[in-house]
BALOBA-1460 file (C-alpha; in Angstrom, 3 decimals):
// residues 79
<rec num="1" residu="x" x="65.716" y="126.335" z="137.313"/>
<rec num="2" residu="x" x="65.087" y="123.393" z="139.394"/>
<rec num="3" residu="x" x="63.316" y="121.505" z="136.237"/>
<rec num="4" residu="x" x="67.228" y="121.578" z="134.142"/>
<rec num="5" residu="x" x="68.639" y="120.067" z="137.329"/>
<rec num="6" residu="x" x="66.469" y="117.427" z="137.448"/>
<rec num="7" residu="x" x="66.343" y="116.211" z="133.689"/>
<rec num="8" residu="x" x="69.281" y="114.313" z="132.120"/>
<rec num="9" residu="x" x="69.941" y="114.233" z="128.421"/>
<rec num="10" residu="x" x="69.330" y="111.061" z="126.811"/>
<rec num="11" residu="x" x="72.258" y="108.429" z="126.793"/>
<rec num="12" residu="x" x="73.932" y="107.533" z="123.509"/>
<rec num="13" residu="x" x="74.895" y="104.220" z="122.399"/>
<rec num="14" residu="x" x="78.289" y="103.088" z="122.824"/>
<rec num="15" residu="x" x="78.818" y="100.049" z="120.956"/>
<rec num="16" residu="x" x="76.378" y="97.268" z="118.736"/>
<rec num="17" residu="x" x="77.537" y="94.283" z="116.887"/>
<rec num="18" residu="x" x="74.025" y="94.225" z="115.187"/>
<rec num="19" residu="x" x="73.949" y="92.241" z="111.861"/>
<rec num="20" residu="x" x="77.535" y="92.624" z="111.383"/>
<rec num="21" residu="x" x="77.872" y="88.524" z="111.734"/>
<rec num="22" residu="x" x="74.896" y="88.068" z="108.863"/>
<rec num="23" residu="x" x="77.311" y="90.556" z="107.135"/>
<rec num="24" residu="x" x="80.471" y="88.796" z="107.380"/>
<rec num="25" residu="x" x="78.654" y="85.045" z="106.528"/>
<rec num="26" residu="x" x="77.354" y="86.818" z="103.492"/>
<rec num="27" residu="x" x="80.517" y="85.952" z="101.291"/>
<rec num="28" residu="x" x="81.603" y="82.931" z="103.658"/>
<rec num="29" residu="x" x="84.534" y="83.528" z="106.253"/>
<rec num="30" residu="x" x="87.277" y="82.334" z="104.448"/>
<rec num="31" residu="x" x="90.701" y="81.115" z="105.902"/>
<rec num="32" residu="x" x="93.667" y="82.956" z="105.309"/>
<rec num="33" residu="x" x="95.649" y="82.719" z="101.841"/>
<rec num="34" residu="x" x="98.837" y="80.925" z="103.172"/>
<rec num="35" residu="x" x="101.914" y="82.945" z="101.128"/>
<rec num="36" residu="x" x="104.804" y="80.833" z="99.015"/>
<rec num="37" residu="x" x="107.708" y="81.480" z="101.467"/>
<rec num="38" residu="x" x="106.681" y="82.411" z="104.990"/>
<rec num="39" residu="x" x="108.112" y="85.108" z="106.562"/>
<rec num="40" residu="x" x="111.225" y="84.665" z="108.647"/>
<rec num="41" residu="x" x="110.746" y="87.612" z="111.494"/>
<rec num="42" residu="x" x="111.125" y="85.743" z="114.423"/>
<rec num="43" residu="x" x="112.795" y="82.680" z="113.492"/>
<rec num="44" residu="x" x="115.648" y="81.906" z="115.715"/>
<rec num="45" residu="x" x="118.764" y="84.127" z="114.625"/>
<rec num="46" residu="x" x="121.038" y="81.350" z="115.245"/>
<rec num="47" residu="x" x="118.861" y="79.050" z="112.725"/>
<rec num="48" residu="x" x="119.033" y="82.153" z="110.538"/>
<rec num="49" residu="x" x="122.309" y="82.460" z="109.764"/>
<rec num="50" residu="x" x="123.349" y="79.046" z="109.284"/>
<rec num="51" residu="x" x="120.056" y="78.785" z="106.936"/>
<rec num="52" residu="x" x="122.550" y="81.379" z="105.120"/>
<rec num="53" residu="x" x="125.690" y="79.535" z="104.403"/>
<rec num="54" residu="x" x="123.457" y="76.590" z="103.958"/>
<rec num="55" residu="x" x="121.536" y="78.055" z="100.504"/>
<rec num="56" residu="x" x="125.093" y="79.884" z="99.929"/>
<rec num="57" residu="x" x="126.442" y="76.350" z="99.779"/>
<rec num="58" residu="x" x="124.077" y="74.837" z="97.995"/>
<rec num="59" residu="x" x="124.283" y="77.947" z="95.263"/>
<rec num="60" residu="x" x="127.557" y="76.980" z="94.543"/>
<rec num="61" residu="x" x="127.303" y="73.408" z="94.261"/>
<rec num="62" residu="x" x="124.527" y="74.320" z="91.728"/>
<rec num="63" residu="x" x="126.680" y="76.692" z="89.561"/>
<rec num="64" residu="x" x="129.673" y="74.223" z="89.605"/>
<rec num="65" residu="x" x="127.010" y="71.806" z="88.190"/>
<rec num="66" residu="x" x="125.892" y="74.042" z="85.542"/>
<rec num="67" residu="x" x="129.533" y="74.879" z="84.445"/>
<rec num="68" residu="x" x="130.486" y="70.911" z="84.045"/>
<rec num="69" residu="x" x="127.276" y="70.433" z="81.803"/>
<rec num="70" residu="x" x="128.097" y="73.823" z="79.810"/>
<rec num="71" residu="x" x="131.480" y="71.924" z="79.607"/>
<rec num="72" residu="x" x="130.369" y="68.387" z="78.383"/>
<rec num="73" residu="x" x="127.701" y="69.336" z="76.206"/>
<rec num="74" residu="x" x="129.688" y="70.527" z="73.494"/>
<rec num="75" residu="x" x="131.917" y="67.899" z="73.194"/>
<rec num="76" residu="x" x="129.208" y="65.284" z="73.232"/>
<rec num="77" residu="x" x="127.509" y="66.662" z="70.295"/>
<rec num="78" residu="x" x="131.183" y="66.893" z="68.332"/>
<rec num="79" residu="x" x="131.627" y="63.385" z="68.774"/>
């Protein structure tokens, strides 16, 4: 009984990083992909809403354009 006490079961390994860097080089670490429009979480709310009437704004401004071309065309190619 004495013997048990006395021997401990082996220890098991907690944690290796072996070979995982040779892994990841492999391919080549490559940078991120950076995304067409970056996200706006976290941008100032402030900013945020006046970034909102500003496209609304310019929106308009563009359709008010488009409607005086639609309007000119036609008679340019008349006369």
């Amino acid at each position: 009984m004495s013997d048990s006490l006395n021997s401990t079961m082996a220890k098991s390994k907690n944690h290796t990083n072996h070979n995982q860097n040779h892994k990841d080089h492999r391919n080549g670490i490559k940078r991120p992909r950076r995304k067409r429009c970056p996200g706006m979480k976290g941008v100032d709310p402030k900013f945020l809403k006046n970034l909102f009437y500003v496209r609304k704004g310019l929106m308009k401004k563009k359709l008010e354009t488009k409607r005086l071309e639609a309007k000119r065309k036609p008679t340019e190619k008349k006369e």
